[in-house]
N, C-alpha and C positions, 0 to 999 in steps of 0.2 A: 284878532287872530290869537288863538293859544300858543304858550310856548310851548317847544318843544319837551315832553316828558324827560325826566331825570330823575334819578336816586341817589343817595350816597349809600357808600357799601355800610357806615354805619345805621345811617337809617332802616336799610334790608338787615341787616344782622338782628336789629330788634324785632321785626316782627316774622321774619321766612323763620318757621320752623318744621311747617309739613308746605305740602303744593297747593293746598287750598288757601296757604297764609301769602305768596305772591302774590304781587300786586297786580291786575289786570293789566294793566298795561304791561308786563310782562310777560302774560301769558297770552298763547298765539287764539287760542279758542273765545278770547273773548272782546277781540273788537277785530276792526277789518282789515285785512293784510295789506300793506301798502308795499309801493313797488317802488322801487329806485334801486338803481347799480350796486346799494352797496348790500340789497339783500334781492337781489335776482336768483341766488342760488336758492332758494327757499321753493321758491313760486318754482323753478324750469333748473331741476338740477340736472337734468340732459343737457341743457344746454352750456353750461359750466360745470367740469368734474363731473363724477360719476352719478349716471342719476341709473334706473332698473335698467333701462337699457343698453347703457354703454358695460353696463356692470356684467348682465347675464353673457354681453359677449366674450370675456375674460376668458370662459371656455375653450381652449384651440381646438380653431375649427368646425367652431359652432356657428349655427346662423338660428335667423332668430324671425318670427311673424309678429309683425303686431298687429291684434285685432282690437277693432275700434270704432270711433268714427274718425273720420279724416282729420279735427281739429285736436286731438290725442298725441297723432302722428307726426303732424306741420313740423314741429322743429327737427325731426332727425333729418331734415335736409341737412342742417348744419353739418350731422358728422359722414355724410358723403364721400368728403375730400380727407378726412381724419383717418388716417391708419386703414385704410382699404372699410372701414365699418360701413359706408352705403353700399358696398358689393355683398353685406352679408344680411341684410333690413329684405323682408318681402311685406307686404300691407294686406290685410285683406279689411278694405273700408266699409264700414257699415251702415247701413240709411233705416232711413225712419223706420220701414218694416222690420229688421233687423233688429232694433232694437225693442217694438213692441211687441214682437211673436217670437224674438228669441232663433229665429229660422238659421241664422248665420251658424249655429252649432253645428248644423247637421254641413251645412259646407267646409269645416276645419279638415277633418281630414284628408279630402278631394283637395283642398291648399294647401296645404303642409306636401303634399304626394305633386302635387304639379311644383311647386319649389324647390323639393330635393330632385327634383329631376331637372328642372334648370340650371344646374350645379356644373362647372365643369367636373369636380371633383365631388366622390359623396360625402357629406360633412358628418362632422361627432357625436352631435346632437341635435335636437329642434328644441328651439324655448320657443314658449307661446305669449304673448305679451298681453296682458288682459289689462283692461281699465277698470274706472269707475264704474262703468256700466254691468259689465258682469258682477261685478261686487254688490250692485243694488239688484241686481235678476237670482243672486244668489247661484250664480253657475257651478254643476258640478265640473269644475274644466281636468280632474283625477278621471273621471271615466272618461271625457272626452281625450286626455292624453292617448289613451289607451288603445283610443279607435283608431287614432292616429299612428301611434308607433305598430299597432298590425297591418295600416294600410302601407308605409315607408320602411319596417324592419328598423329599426333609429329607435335609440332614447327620443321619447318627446318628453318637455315637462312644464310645467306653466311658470312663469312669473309675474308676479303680481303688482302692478302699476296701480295700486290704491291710493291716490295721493288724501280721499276719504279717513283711509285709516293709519294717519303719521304719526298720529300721539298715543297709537294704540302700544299694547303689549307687544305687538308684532308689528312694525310698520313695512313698508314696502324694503327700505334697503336691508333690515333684516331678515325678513324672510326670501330676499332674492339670494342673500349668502348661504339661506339653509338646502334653496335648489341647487346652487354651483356646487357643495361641497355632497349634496346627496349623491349626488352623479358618482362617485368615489365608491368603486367595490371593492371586495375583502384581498389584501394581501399576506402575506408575509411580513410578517413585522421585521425591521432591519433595526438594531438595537444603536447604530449608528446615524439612524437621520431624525432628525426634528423637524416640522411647520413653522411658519410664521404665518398666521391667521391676523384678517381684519382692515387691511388694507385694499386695493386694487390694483394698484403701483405697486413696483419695489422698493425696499427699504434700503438706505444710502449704503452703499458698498463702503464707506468709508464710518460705518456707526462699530464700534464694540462687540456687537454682540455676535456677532461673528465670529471674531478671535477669542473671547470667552469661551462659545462651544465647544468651537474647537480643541481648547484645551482643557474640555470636559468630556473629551473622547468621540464630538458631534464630530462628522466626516460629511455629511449632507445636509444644508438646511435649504428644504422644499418650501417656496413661494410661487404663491397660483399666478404672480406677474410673472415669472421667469421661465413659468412652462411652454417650449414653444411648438410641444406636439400633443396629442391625445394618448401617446404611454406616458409622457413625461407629468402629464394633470395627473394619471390613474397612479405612475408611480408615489404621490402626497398619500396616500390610503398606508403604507408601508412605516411610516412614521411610526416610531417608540413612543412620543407625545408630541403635543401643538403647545405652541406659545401665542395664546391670543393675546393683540396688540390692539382692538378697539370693542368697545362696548357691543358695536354691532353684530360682532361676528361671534361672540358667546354662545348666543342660542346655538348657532350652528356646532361649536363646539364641542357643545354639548351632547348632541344628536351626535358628532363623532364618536364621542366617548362613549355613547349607548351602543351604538349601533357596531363599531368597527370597535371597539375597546381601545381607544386612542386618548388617554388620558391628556386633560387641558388642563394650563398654568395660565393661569392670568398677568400682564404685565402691562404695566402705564407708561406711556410717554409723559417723562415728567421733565423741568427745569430748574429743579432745585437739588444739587450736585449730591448735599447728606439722604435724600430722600432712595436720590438712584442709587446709592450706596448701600443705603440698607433694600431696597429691592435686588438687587445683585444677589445682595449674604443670604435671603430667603428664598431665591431660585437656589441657589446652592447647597444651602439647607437639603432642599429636595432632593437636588439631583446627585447629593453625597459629594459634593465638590468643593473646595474653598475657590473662591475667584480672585484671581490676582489682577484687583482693577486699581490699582495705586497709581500707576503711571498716565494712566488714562482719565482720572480723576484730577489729577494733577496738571492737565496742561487743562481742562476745562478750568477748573478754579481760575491759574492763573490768567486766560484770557476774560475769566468775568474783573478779575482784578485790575488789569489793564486797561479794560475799559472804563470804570468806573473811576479811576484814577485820574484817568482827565475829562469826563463828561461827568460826572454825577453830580455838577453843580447846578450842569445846563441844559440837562433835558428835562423837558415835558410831554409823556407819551402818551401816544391815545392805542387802545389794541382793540382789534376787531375780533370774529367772530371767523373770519374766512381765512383761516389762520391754522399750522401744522400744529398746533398747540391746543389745551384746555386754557381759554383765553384767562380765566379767572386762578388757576395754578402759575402760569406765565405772569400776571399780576403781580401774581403774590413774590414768586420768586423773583423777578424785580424790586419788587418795595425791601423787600429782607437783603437786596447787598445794597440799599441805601440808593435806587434810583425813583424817582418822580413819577408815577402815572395818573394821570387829572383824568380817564377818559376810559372806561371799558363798554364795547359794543357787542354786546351777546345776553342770550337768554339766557338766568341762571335757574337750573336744575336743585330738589333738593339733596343732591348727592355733591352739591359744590361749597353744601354751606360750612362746612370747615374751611374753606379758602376764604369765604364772605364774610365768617366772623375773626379770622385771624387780620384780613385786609381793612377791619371795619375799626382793629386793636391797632396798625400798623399805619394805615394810609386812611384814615375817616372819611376823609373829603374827596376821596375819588367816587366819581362819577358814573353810573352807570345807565345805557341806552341801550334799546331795543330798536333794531334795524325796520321790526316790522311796522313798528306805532304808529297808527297816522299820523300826528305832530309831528314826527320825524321830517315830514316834506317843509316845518317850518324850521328846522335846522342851522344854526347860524354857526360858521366853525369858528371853533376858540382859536385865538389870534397867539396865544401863548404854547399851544401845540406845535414843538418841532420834531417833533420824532414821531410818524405814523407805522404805528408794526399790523399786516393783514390787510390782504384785497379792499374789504369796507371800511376798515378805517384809511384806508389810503384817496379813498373817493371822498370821503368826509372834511380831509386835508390837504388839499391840491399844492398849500403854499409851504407844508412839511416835508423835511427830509423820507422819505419813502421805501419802506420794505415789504412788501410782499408776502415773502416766510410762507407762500402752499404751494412750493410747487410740488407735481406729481411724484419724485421722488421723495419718497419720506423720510423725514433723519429721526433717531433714537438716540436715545441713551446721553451718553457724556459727549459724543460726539455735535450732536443736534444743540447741544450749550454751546462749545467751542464754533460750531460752525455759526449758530444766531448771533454770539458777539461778535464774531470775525466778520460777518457782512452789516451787523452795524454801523463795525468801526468803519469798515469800506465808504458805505454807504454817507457817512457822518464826516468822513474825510476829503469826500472829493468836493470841488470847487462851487458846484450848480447841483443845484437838484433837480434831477428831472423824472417827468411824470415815468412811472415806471407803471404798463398797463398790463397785468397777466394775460398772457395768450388764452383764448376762448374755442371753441369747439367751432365757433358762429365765424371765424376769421378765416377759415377755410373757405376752399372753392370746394364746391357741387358740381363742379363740370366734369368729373371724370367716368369715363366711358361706360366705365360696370363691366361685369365680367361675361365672358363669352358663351352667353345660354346655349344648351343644347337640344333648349324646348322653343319654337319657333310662335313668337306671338302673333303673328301676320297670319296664321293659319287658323281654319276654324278648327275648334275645341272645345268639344260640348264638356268634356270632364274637368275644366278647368271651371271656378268658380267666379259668377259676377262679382265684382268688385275687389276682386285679387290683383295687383297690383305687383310685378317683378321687376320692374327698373325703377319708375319713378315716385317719388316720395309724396305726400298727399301738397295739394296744394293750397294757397290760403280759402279759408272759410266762412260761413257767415258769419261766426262770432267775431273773426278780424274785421269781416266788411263793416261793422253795425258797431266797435271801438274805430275805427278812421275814422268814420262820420263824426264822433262825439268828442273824439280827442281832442281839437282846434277850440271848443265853446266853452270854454273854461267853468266844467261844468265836472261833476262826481260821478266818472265811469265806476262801475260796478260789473265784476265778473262775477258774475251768481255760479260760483264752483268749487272745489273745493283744493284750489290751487294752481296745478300744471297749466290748464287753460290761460289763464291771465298771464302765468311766465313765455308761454306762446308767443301771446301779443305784444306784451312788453320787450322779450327778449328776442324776439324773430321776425315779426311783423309790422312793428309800427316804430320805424328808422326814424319819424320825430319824437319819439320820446327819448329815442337814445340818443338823438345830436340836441335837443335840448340841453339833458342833464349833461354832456360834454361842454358846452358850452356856455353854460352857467357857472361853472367850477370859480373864474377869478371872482367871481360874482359872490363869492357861496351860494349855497343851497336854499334858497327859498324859494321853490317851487309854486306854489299855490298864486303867488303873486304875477307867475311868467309862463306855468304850462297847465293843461290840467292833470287831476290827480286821478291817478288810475288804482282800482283797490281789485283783491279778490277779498271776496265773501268770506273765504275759508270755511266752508262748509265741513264737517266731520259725519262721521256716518250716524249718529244719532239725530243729527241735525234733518238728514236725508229721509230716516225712516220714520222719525216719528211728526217732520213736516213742520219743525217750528221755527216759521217763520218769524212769529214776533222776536223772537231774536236777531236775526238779522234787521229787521227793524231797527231794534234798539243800537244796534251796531252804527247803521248809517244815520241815526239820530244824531249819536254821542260823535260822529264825524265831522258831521255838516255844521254843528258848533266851536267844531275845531278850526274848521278850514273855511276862505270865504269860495263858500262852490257857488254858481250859479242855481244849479240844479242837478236831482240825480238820474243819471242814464243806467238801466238797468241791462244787462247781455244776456240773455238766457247760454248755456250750454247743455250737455247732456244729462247731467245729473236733474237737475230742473226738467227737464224734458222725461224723461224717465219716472219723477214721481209729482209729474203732472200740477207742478205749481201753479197757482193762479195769480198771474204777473197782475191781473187788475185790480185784482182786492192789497194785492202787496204794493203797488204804486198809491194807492188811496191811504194805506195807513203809513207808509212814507211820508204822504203830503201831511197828514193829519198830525203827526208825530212832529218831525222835521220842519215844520212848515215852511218845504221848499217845492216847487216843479218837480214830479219824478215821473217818467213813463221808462220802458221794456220795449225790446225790441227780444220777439219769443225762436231766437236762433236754440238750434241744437247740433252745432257741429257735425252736421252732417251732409249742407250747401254751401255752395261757392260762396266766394267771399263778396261778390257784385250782390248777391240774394240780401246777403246780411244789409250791405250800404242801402239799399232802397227801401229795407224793412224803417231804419235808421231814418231816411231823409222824411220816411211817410208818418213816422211815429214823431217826430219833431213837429212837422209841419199841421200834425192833427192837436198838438199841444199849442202851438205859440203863435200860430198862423190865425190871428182873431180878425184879420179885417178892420183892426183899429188903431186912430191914431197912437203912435209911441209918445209915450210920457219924456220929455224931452228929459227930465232930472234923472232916467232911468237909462235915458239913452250912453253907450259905448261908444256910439260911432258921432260921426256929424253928418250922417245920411238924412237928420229930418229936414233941413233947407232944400239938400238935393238928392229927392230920393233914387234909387238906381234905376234903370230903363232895362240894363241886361241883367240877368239873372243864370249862373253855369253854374251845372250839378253834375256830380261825376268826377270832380275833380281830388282823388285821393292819392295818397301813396303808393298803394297798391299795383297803382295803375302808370302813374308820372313820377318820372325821378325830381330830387330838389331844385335839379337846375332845369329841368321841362316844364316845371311849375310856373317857378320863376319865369322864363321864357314866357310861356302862356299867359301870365297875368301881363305881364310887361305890354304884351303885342296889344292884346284885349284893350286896356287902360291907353293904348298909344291915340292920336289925335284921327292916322289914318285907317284906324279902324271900328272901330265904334264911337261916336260923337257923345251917346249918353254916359252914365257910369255905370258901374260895373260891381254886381255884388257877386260870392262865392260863395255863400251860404258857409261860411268859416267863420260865423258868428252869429247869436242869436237874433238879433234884429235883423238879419238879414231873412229868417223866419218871419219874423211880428212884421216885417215890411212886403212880405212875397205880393199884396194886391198892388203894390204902385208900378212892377214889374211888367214890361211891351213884348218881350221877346224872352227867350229863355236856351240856353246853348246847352244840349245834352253834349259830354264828352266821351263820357263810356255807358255801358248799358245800364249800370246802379243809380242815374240818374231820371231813367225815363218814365216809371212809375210816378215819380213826385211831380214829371214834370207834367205830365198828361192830368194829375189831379189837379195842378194848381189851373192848369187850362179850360178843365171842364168848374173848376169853382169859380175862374174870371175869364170867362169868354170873352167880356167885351173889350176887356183890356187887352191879354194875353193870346195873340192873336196867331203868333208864330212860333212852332219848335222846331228848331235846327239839329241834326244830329251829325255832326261832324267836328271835325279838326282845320282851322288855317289852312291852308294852302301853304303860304309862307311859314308858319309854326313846323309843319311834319317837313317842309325841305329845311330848313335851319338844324330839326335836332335828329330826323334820320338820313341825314345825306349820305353818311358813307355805306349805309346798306343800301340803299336805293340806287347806288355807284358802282355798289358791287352786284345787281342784280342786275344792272342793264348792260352790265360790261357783259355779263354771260350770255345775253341773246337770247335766253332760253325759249323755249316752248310752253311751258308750262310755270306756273307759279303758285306758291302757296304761302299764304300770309297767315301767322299760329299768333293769337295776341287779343286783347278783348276786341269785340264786334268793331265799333265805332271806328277805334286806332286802325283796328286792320283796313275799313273801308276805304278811309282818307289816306292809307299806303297805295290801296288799291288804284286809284284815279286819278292818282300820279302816275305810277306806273305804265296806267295805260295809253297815257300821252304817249311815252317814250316807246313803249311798244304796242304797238298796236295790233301785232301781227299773235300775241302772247294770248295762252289762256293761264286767266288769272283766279286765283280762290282764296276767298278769307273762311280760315279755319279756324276753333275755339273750343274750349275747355269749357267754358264758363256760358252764360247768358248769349241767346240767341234769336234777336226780333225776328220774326216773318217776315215780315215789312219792310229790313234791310236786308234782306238777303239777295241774293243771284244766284241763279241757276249753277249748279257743282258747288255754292259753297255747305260747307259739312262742321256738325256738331261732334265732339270725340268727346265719348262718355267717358272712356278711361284709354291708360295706354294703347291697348289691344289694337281701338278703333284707329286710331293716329298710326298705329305700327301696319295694321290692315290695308288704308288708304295711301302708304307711300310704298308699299308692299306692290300696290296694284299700279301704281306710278312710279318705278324707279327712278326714273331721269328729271324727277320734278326739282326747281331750285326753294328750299325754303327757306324761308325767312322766320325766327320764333325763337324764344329763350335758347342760350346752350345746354340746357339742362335738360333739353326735348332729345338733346343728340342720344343721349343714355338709350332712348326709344328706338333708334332707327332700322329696320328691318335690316338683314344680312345681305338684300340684294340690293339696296341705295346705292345709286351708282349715280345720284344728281349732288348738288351741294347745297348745304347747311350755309345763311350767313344768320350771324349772332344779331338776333333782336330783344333784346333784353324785358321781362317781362318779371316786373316783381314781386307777383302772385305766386309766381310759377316756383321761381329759385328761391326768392328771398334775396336775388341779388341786383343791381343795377347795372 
């Protein structure tokens, strides 16, 4: 196993002197993005902080389409429950055709027009949220805004979710700032107000620069966080100048200053007290002012003194990357009043190397990591680190004192010193350290209602667009179903995309990666030993258009040398699907290169997530399933003395919570239930063994393709497929729904949940009432073969909101996040069946 990558800052100071002199393993374009907690923000900045979407909603009162495919979409379930933001999300999901004929353009403004009409109130604007896909179709989405705001009367305007082009000139969060501030038409100049530009958040009510303006004659300082109506956003245009506070938000700036004549000041969050000093005297320079920041300087200084007075013997810090700071400036300013940092976790830029070469004169031997590196998963944390400053360095250090330092309000100036050492000292003073987890977007409920459409989706509506989507958020996908299958086989998942996607999976989808890395922590971090490693590709858009693949190759080459993977599983997404890779020739020089096992499963986010698992069990099974005896020195398990009799498929997260699993292995493995053993295909010999296999237990519909192949490849053996759930299993774990549905008596019943679970709900039920008409309903996968007469497939909301439309009094049973759907005349009830396809939640 290689170790984990590392630099010292003096070793970087020798050789960074342009971007092509970084070391690869620091730069994100040239090996495969690896996923762990302490660099999720990268992968799925929606789902932590601001990512395009949470961003373009800043606008008051703006709401917002995203056009896609559904696996684009998956995580804004998370911010649902966040600040009313799933009341202001409409979907219009896109399917294969869509994506190869382009046809979805001509639908946007027939969605955009049935959305604002679903509005109780009319909103400010319409943002369009465009992906990777339109970026590789080259969409003109300028004229289609166009079509759109004469169909609605509204600002429409796109923003662009290119996670393809991040390292470009323009990446997504920068040009999402250049939409928000475009919006902004000509005022009146007021020679009294200034902008603070570049944030999302507001900046600490408690920072300087506030009182400094003010006593430079400022009487107004406009912040797009503080705007809380559509005069108050237009009133920022009125501005004398902007004080831009991050790199991002320049461009936009800039485009102020052309367009509206609003001249910009550039200004750094910085931690080194002489530095903010002379940045002060050169704002002032400007603005004809002397600032009188002596006093405020002065208490910063002294609490850096104070601290350092009794800690600067005893720290050793590690600083991350997800952090209110330029983690490499923060460095620095630490090491210059004589504190210890062994540890920086961030990519450095060549605009940082004046920090790299002073820290490299300063602190030689600090250390520096990249979050994204694959080695990273071999990580072992220094036992000598007590002071962790930043979200990822804090995951890095579970057994360190712990600070955080990002939260949503942002601190500046002399104040943002005084406050970092004041919750140091806090921090470093109180008796226990305890894990301190920043709040995430994903810690929210999804259950809330949505707002009170005025446009009735129970009714037919020919002008409403296929695949437009007004309450509920997309659900999981085939590229999650096709990572659950592979996740368990300790093997080298591959998200072939160019980012978002893989932070989907990781960060919304697949709950065992994220209780893994939780509870591995006392542990440390060596991953490859206990979970598998999940990568993205990181595709960039050169990589897309001109199709080279051997790069990616050589990516998961220089991996699989890294890490001991089994083998690697390849995810197709849309990008791939779009310029038509060819997953066979790319698993062959995988194998050939790598020399390890590699197959594809050819998902394009744009099918259920059951489609994806069965692509997954069929693709394995076609790999490793030889019919021949296992090499006993090769063997994982001690299944060659006794090899299994049953064989269940079907069995994922998606579908079963931790403790239904649990449960269900337990019952299965029990004496009175199955006499033979029992395999789960949760590991690859249970693949290399599928022929010793008598019987085979499908649980959910993602199973039954594999299982019907393995049947028709050993008839003589594999004689029986079962597609059901226990009896005793579904009363143990859904008893108090099934409690509460027979306490209603009802008439009528309707089960929303995958095929199989719903069946085995079904046949209980009907014991106890006999007198009921019962129906299993589903989103997802649907055999002929199990069905019964009235049960029903719902393509999308519409249909679901249609069929309880035309049954009011029916009791259902289905995720709470189905409740968002329920027509205006439901006059039956809702009990919570939890489905974590559906929400993301259990």
């Amino acid at each position: 196993m290689t170790r984990t990558y590392c630099i010292t800052t003096k070793e970087l100071a020798s050789i960074m002197r342009r971007h092509e002199d970084i070391p690869a393993e620091l730069r994100t374009d040239a090996h495969l993005i690896c996923n762990t907690p302490a660099a999720i923000d990268f992968n799925s900045p929606g789902a932590q902080g601001f990512g395009v979407k949470r961003a373009g909603l800043a606008i008051p009162g703006s709401i917002m389409l995203l056009i896609s495919p559904a696996c684009c979409g998956r995580n804004t379930a998370a911010l649902s429950g966040n600040e009313h933001y799933g009341e202001r999300f409409a979907y219009l999901n896109l399917d294969e055709n869509d994506i190869v004929t382009g046809r979805h353009l001509t639908k946007i403004p027939a969605a955009v027009k049935a959305f604002v009409l679903s509005r109780p109130q009319p909103p400010s604007a319409v943002l369009l949220c465009l992906t990777c896909v339109d970026a590789l179709l080259g969409t003109d989405m300028e004229r289609v805004c166009r079509k759109a705001e004469k169909a609605v009367g509204l600002p429409v305007r796109p923003c662009y979710m290119y996670a393809l082009t991040r390292e470009s000139i323009r990446p997504p969060m920068t040009a999402v700032r250049e939409t928000i501030y475009g919006l902004l038409q000509p005022r009146k100049k007021q020679p009294t107000q200034a902008n603070l530009l570049g944030f999302f958040t507001r900046l600490d009510d408690r920072s300087e620069l506030f009182s400094l303006l003010h006593g430079a004659g400022i009487r107004h300082v406009g912040e797009l966080a503080r705007c809380q109506s559509c005069e108050e956003f237009q009133q920022l245009a009125a501005a004398n100048f902007n004080l831009v506070l991050a790199d991002e938000a320049l461009p936009a700036a800039l485009a102020l200053e052309k367009r509206l004549q609003i001249p910009a000041i550039r200004l750094q969050r910085l931690y080194e007290t002489d530095k903010i000093a002379r940045q002060y005297q050169a704002l002032g320079n400007i603005l004809g002012h002397a600032f009188d920041d002596a006093a405020c300087r002065r208490q910063a200084e002294q609490a850096v003194q104070k601290f350092c007075r009794r800690w600067q013997t005893e720290l050793h810090i590690a600083i991350g990357s997800r952090v209110n700071a330029n983690p490499f400036e923060l460095a620095l300013a630490f090491v210059r009043c004589g504190l210890q940092v062994n540890e920086i976790f961030a990519l450095p830029s060549p605009a940082d190397s004046f920090y790299i070469n002073r820290l490299a004169e300063l602190s030689p031997a600090t250390r520096i990591y990249s979050n994204l590196e694959p080695t990273m998963l071999n990580y072992e944390e220094d036992a000598t680190i007590n002071m962790a400053i930043g979200a990822d360095a804090c995951s890095y250090h579970p057994q360190a004192r712990q600070l955080p330092w990002n939260d949503t309000v942002q601190p500046f100036g002399y104040a943002a010193v005084t406050g970092l050492f004041t919750a140091m000292e806090h921090v470093l003073s109180t008796k226990t350290a305890p894990r301190e987890t920043p709040r995430t977007d994903a810690d929210t409920s999804p259950y809330d209602a949505g707002p009170a459409e005025k446009l009735d989706l129970s009714q037919p509506a020919p002008d409403i667009p296929a695949g437009l989507s007004l309450r509920l958020p997309p659900f999981a996908t085939d590229t999650s179903g096709a990572a659950s299958v592979f996740y368990p086989l300790r093997g080298m998942t591959v998200i072939v995309d160019a980012g978002g996607c893989a932070g989907n999976i990781c960060g919304f989808d697949e709950p065992r990666w994220q209780e893994n890395f939780s509870e591995r922590h006392p542990e440390q971090l060596k991953a490859p030993k206990q979970v598998s490693a999940v990568f993205s590709a990181g595709l960039r858009d050169m990589d897309a258009i001109m199709g080279r693949d051997d790069r990616l190759v050589k990516k998961i080459t220089q991996a699989a040398k890294q890490l001991p993977v089994a083998f690697a599983g390849l995810v197709g997404t849309p990008v791939p699907a779009v310029i038509a890779t060819d997953f066979r020739a790319l698993c062959h020089m995988i194998e050939t290169s790598a020399r390890i096992p590699a197959i594809a499963v050819r998902t394009d986010g744009t099918h259920t997530y059951d489609r994806g698992a069965s692509g997954a069990y069929t693709a394995l099974l076609r790999r490793f399933d030889k019919n021949e005896p296992l090499p006993a020195e090769k063997s994982a398990s001690a299944r060659e003395n006794c090899p299994p009799s049953l064989g269940v498929l079907g069995l994922t997260p998606l579908d079963f919570s931790p403790k239904a699993e649990r449960n269900l292995r337990q019952l299965l493995k029990g004496p009175k239930t199955y006499a033979g053993s029992v395999c789960f295909f949760d590991q690859l010999d249970d693949f290399r063994q599928a022929a010793s296999l008598k019987e085979l237990l499908v649980v959910s519909p993602s199973g039954l393709a594999a299982a019907r192949r393995l049947q028709q490849k050993y008839p003589q053996t594999i004689q029986t497929i079962r597609t059901e759930l226990p009896a005793a299993f579904v009363t143990m774990m859904f008893n108090k729904a099934l409690a509460k549905a027979i306490a209603a008596a009802p008439t009528r019943i309707l089960i929303v949940h995958q095929q199989i679970l719903a069946n085995s709900l079904r046949r209980l039920l009907q014991k106890k009432l006999p007198q009921a008409e019962i129906h299993a309903g589903t989103f997802f996968l649907q055999e002929d073969g199990l069905c019964q007469d009235g049960d029903v497939a719902f393509r999308g909301e519409r249909d679901f909101c249609a069929e309880l439309h035309q049954h009011p009094l029916t009791i259902v049973l289905g995720d709470p996040l189905l409740r968002r759907a329920l027509p205006k005349n439901f006059a039956g009830a809702f009990i919570d069946l939890p489905h974590f396809a559906v929400s993301g939640h259990y």
